[in-house]
N, C-alpha and C positions, 0 to 999 in steps of 0.2 A: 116271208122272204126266203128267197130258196140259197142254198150255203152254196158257196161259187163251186167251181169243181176242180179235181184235182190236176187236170192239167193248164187251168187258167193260172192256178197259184204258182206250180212251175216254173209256168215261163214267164212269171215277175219275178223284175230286176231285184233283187235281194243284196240288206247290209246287215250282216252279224247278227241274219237270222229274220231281223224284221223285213217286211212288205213294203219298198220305198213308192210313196205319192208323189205325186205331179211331173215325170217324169215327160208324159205327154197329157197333159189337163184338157180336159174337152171342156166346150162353151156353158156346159152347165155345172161344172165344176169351178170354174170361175165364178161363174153368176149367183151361185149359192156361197162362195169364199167374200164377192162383196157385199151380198144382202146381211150374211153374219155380222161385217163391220160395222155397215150400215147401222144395223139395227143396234149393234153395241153401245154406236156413239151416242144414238138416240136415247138408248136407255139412261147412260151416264148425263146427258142434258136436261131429260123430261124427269129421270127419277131421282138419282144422288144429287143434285144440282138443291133444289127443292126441301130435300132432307137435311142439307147443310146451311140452306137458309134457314129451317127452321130451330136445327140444332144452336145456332148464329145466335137467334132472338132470345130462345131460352135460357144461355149462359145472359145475354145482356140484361133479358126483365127479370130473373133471379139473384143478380148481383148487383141492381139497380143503379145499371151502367159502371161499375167499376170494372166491369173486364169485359172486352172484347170491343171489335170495334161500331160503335153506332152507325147503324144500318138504316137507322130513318130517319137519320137529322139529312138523306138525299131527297125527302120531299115525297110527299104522296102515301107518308105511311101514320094513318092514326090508329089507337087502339083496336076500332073493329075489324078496319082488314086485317090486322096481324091475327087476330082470333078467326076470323074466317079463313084465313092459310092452314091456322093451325085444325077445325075444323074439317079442311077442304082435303089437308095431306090425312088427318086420320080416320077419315070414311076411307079414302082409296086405300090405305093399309090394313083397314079392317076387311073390304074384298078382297085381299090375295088372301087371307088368313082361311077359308074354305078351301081356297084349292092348295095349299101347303101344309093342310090336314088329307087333303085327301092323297095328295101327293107322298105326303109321309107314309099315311096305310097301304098303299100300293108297294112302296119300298119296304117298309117292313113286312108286308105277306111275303114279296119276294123274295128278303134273304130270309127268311124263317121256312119257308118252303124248298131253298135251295140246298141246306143243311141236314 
């Protein structure tokens, strides 16, 4: 990526110093500002969503039912599925765990390198 030049930087609109955005936002600066949300909200649906139901289950069959609120007296939940949730959420947590190793030694070569 090539570093902007110095009379682009210039002649942006400046406050106490910093570079001010969206002043005039072009069509792909939007498009990328709602793909981000997008995909935010999706995260918080498909991934935290899922994690709190299971967190849910754990305090309930650990405390066998005395605390929190029963989640499957709503029908359609016997012992196996909840094992296969449980199951199903920690194979996909054990696949991010590769790339948040690798993600990690990328980040530590880089500031170890940068010092």
């Amino acid at each position: 990526m090539n570093r902007l030049s110095d009379e682009f930087i210039s002649s942006c609109r400046k406050d106490r110093g910093k570079i001010l955005r969206g002043e005039n936002m072009s069509r792909i600066e939007t498009f990328v500002d709602a793909a981000f949300a997008f995909a935010f909200t999706m995260l918080v649906l498909v991934f935290v969503y899922p994690i709190k139901l299971m967190a849910q289950a754990t305090v309930l069959y650990t405390s066998d039912g005395a605390l929190g609120t029963d989640i499957f007296s709503l029908g359609g939940w016997d012992d196996n599925q909840v094992a296969t949730l449980f199951i199903y959420f920690g194979f996909g947590l054990l696949a991010f765990l590769p790339l948040s190793r690798r993600y990690a030694q990328k980040r530590w070569a880089m500031m170890t390198t940068e010092t």
